[in-house]
Biotite code that builds the C-alpha atoms (Angstrom):
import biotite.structure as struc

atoms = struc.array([
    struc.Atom([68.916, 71.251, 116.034], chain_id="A", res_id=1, res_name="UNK", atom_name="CA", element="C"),
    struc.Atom([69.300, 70.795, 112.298], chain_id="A", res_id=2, res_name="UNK", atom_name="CA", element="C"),
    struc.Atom([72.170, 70.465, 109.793], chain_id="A", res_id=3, res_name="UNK", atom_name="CA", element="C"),
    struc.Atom([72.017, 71.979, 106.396], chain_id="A", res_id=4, res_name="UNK", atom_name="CA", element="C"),
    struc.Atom([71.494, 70.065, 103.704], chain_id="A", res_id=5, res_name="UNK", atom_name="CA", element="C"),
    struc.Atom([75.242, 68.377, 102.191], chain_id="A", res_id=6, res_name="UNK", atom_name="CA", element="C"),
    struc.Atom([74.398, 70.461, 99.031], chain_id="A", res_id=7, res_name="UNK", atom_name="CA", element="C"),
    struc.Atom([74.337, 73.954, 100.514], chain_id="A", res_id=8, res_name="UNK", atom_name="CA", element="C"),
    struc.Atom([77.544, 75.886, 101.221], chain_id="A", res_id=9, res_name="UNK", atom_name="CA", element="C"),
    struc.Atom([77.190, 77.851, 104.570], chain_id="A", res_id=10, res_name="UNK", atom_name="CA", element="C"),
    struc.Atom([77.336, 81.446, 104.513], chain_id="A", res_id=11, res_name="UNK", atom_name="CA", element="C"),
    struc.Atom([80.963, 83.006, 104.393], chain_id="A", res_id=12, res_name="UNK", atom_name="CA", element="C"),
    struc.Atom([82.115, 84.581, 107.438], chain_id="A", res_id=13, res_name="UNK", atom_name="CA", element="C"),
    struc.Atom([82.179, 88.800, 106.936], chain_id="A", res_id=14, res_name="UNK", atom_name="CA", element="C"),
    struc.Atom([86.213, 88.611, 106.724], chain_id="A", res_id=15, res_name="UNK", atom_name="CA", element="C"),
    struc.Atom([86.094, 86.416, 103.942], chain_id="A", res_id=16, res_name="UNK", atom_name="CA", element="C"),
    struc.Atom([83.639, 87.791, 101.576], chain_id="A", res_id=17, res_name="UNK", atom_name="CA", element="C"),
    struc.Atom([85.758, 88.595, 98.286], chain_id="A", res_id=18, res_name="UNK", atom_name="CA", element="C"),
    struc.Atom([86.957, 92.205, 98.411], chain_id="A", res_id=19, res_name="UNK", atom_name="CA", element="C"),
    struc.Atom([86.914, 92.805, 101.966], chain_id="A", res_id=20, res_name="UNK", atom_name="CA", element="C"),
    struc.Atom([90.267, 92.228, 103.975], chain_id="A", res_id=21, res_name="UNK", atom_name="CA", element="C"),
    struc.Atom([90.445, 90.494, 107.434], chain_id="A", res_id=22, res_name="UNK", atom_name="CA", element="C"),
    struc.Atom([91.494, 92.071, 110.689], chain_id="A", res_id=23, res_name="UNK", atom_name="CA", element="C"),
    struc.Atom([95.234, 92.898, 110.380], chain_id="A", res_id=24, res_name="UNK", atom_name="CA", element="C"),
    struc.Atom([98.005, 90.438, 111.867], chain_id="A", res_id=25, res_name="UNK", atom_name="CA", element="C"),
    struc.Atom([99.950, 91.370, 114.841], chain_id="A", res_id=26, res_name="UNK", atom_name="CA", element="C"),
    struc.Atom([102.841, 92.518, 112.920], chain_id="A", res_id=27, res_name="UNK", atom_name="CA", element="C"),
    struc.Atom([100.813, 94.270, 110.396], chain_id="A", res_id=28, res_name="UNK", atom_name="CA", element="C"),
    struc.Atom([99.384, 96.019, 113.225], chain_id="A", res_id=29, res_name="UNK", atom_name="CA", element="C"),
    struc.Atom([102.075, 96.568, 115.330], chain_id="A", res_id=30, res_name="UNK", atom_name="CA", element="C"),
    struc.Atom([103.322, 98.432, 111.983], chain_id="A", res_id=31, res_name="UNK", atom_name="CA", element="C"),
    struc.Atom([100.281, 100.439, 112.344], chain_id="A", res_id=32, res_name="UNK", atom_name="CA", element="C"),
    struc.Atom([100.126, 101.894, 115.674], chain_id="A", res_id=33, res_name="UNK", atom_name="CA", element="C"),
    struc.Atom([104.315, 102.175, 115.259], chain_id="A", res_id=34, res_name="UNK", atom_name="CA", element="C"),
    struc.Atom([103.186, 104.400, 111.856], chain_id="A", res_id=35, res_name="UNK", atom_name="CA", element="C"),
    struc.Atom([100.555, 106.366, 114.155], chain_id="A", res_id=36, res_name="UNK", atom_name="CA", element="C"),
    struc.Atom([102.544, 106.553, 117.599], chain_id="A", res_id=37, res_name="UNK", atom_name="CA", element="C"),
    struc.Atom([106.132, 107.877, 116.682], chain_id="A", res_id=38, res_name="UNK", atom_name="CA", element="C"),
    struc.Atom([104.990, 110.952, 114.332], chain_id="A", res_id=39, res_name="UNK", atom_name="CA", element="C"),
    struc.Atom([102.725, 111.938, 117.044], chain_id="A", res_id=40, res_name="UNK", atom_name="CA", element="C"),
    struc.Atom([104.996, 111.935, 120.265], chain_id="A", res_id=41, res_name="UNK", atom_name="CA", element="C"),
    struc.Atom([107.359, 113.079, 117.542], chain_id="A", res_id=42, res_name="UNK", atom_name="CA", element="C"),
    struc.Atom([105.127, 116.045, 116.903], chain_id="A", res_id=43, res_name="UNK", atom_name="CA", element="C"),
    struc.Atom([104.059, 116.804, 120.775], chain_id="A", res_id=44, res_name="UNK", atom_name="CA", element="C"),
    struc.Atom([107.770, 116.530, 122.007], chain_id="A", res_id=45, res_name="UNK", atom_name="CA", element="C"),
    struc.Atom([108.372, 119.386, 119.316], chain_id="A", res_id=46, res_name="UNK", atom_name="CA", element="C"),
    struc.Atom([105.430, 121.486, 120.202], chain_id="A", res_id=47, res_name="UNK", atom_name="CA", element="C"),
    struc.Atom([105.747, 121.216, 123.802], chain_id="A", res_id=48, res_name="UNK", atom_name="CA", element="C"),
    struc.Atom([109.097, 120.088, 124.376], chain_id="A", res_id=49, res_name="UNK", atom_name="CA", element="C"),
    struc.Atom([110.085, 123.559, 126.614], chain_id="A", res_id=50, res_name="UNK", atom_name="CA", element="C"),
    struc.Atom([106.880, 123.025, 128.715], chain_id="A", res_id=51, res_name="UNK", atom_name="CA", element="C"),
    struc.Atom([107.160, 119.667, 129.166], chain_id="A", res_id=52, res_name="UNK", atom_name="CA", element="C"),
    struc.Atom([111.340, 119.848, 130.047], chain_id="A", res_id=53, res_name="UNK", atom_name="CA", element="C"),
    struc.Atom([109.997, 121.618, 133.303], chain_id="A", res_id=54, res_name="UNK", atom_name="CA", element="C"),
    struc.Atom([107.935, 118.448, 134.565], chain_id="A", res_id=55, res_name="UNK", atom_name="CA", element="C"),
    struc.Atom([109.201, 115.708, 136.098], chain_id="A", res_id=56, res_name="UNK", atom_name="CA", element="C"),
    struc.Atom([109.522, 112.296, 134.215], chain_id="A", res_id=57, res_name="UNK", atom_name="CA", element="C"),
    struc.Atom([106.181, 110.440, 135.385], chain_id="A", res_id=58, res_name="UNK", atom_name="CA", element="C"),
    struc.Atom([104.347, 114.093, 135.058], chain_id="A", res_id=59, res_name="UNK", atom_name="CA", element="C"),
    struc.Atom([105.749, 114.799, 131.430], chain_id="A", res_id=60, res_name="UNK", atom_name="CA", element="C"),
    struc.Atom([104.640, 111.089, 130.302], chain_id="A", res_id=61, res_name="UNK", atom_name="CA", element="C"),
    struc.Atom([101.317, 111.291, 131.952], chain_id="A", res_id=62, res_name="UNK", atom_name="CA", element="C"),
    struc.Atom([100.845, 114.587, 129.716], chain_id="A", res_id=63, res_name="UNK", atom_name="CA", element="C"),
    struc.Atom([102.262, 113.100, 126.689], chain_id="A", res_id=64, res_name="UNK", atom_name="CA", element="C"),
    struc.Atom([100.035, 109.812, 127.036], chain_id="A", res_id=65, res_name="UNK", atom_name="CA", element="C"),
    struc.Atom([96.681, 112.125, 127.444], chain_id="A", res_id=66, res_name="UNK", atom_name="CA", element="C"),
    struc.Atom([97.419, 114.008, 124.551], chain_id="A", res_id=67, res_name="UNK", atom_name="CA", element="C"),
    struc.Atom([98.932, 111.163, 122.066], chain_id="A", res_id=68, res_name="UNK", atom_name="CA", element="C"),
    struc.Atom([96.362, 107.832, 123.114], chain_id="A", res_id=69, res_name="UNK", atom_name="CA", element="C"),
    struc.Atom([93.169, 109.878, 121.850], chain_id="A", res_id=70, res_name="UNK", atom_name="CA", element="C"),
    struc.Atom([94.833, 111.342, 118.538], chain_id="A", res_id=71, res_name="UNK", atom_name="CA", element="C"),
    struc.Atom([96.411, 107.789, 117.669], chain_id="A", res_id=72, res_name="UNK", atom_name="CA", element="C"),
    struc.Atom([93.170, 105.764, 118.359], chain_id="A", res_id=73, res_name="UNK", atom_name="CA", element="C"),
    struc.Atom([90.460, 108.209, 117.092], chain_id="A", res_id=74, res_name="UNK", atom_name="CA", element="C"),
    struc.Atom([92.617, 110.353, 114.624], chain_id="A", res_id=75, res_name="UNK", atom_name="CA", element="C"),
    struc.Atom([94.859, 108.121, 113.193], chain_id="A", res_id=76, res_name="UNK", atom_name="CA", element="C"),
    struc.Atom([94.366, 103.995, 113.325], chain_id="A", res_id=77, res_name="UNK", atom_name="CA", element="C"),
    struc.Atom([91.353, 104.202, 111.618], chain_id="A", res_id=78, res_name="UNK", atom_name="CA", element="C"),
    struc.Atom([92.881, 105.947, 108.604], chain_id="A", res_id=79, res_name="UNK", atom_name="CA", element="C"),
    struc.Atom([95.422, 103.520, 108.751], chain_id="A", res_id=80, res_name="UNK", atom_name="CA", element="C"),
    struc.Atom([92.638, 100.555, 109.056], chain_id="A", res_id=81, res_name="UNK", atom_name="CA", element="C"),
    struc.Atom([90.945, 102.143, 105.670], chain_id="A", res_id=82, res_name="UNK", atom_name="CA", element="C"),
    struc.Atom([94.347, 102.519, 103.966], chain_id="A", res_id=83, res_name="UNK", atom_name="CA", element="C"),
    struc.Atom([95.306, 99.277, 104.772], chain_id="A", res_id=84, res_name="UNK", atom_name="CA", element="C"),
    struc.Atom([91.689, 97.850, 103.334], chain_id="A", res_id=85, res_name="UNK", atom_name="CA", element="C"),
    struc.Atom([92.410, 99.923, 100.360], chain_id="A", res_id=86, res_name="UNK", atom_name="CA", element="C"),
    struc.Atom([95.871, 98.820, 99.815], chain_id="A", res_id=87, res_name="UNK", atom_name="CA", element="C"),
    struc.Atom([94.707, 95.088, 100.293], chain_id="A", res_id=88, res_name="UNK", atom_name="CA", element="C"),
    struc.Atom([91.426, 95.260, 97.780], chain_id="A", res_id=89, res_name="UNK", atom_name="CA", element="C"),
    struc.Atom([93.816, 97.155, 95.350], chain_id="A", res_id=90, res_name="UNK", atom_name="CA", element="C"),
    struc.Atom([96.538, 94.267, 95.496], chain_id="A", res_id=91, res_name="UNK", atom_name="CA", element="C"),
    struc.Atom([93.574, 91.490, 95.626], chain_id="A", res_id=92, res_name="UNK", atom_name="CA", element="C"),
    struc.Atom([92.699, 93.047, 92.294], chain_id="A", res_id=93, res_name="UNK", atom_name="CA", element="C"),
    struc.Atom([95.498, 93.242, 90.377], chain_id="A", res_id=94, res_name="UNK", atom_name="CA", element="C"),
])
């Protein structure tokens, strides 16, 4: 095994090369999926609200939850993900 030499920096780990944000903190993205979940079952309960009145509870859920997961992970969070990079870059910027 060998150790660099005490003059050379090692190379910086992808998050932390300047101008490119980290992964988001929990709460930064529990604000994210919260952002991406609500307007969607929002939107779904509206658009199929009289359908979905006729099914039972675990049925109506199990419908919802098809529809929503896919929009919300493949639609929406990465939007959010490149918002959020642009929003941080912008800030680190200024």
């Amino acid at each position: 095994m060998t150790t660099p030499p005490p003059n050379s920096t090692p190379n910086p780990a992808p998050s932390s090369r300047a101008g490119v944000p980290g992964p988001p903190t929990k709460h930064q993205l529990a604000l994210m999926i919260w952002l991406a979940v609500f307007p969607t079952l929002t939107v779904l309960n509206l658009a199929l609200g009289d359908w979905l009145r006729t099914l039972s509870p675990v049925v109506r859920t199990f419908v919802l939850a098809t529809i929503a997961v896919p929009i919300v992970i493949y639609g929406l969070m990465p939007q959010l993900h490149r918002l959020r990079g642009r929003l941080l870059t912008r800030i680190a910027s200024s």
